[in-house]
Every structure is written in structure tokens, then in C-alpha cells.
C-alpha positions in Angstrom: 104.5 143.9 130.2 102.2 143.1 132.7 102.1 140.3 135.1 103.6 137.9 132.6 106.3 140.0 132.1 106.8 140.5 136.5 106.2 136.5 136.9 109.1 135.6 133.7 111.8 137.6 135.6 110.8 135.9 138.9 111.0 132.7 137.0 114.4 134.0 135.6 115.3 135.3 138.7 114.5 131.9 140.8 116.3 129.8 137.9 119.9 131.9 138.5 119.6 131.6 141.9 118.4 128.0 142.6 121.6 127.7 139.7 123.9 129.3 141.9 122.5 127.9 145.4 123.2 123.9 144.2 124.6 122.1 146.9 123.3 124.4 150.1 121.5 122.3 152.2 118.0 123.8 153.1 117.4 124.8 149.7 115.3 123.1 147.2 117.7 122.1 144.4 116.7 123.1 140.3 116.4 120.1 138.2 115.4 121.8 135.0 114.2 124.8 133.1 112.4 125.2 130.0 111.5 127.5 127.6 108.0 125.7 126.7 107.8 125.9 123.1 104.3 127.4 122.2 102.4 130.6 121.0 103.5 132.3 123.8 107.1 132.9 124.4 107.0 133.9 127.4 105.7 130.3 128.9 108.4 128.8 130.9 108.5 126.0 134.0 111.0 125.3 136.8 111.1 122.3 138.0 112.8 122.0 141.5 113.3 119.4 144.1 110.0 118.5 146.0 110.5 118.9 149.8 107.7 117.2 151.8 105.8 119.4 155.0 104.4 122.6 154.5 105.3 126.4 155.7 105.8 127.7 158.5 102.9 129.8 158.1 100.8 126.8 157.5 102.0 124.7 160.6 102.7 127.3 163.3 105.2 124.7 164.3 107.7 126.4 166.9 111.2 126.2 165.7 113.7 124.2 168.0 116.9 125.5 168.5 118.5 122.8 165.7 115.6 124.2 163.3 117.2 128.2 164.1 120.4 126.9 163.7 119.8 124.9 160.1 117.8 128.2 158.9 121.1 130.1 159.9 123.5 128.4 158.1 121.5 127.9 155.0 120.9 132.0 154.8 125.0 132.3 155.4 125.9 130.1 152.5 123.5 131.9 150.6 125.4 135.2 151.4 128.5 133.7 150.7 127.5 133.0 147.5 126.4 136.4 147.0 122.5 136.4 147.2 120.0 137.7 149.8 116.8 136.0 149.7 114.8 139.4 150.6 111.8 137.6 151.3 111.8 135.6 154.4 108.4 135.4 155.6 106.4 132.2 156.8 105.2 131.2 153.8 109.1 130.7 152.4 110.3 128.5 155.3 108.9 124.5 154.5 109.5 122.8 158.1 107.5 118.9 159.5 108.9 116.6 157.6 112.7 116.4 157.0 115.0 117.3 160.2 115.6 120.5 158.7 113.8 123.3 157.0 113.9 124.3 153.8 114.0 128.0 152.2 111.9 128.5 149.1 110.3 131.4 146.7 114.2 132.6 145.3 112.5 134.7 143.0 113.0 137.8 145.1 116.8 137.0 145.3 119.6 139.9 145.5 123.0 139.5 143.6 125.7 140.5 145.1 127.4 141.4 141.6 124.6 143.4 140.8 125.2 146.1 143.0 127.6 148.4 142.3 129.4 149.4 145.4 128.1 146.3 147.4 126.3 148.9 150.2 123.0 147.7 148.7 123.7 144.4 149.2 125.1 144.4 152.7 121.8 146.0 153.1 119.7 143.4 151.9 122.5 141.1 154.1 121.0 142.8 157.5 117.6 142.9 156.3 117.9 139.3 155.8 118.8 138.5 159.1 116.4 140.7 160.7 113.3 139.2 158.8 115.1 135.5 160.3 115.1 136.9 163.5 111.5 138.5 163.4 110.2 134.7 162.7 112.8 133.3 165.1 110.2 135.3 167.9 107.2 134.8 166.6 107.8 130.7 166.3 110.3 129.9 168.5 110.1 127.5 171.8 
């Protein structure tokens, strides 16, 4: 209980979702996870992909119109998978050094499959795009 308990299902919640986002450009790729044996069980890493430059919020870099259009399709595939990232905010966007950006922080992800009649999802679908095109006015050219 606690915040060890709140950061192990973000953990848990990143690991299913960087699992089910492999291959979708413009988002970090998992390489491992571990349960870290040691006196507490709870103790686990995720090791993802690096991705050089820093965030958005860091850089205040205007997004280009390539940029927008990268950011879109990376937030479509991950709907089509069946996850909303429900946390697009400058901090999640990594942009400078690769020709496109990257999404990161999954751990707030939305499964499709976990909602029942899929309005909560298409919810979280809309809000999605709506966060995007918040930051799409505050840093574009």
C-alpha cells in the first residue's frame, strides 16, 4: 500500500503496454523486466530503449508539421492496439535528436479490453487527441 504499491502497478502497467506497443515507431521499445530479487518484493526495473534529446517541456522546441504528423500516427497505432496513453503532457513527448519524437511515461496507459462496453475507452480515445492538440498550439510553428 502506499507509494510502492501506486509506483509497482505503474511499473506493471508501463511493462504491458511497452509489451504490447513493440514495433510502433515513436515509442521507446522494452528490453527487459525484472523482478529484482531482494528483501523487498516489490523491487522491480524496466529497462527500455534510450532515445537521445529531451522533452518537450524541456526544449520548448516548436513542432514542424512532420513532428505533428509522426506524433499522430504513433498515438493511432497505439489505439489500434487498444491503449490510450492518458497522459500527453510535455514532459511525455522526447523531441531534438532523432527526426521524430518519441512518446514516453506508458504507465498511465488505458486498455481497451479493460473496459467493459468500450464507451470508456473511446473516451480516453478523444481525450487523447485533445491533450495532442492542446500541445499541437502551445508548440507549434
Amino acid at each position: 500500500k502506499g507509494p510502492k504499491a501506486f509506483m509497482r502497478v505503474r511499473i506493471e502497467i508501463e511493462r504491458d503496454a511497452l509489451s504490447k506497443a513493440q514495433g510502433i515507431q515513436g515509442v521507446a521499445q522494452k528490453i527487459s523486466y525484472h523482478q529484482l530479487r531482494c528483501e523487498d518484493p516489490s523491487v522491480q526495473a524496466l529497462v527500455r530503449e534510450y532515445i537521445p534529446g529531451h522533452t518537450l517541456a524541456k526544449t520548448g522546441k516548436c513542432l514542424d508539421t512532420a513532428e505533428k504528423s509522426y506524433l499522430e500516427e504513433t498515438l493511432a497505432a497505439l489505439h489500434q492496439r487498444g491503449m490510450t496513453h492518458f497522459d500527453l503532457v510535455e514532459t511525455n513527448i522526447i523531441v531534438g535528436v532523432l527526426p521524430r519524437p518519441y512518446l514516453i511515461e506508458l504507465g498511465a496507459v488505458r486498455f481497451k479490453d479493460e473496459d467493459i462496453d468500450h464507451t470508456s475507452f473511446d473516451n480516453s480515445v478523444q481525450e487523447d487527441l485533445a491533450q495532442l492538440h492542446s500541445l499541437f498550439e502551445r508548440y507549434g510553428v
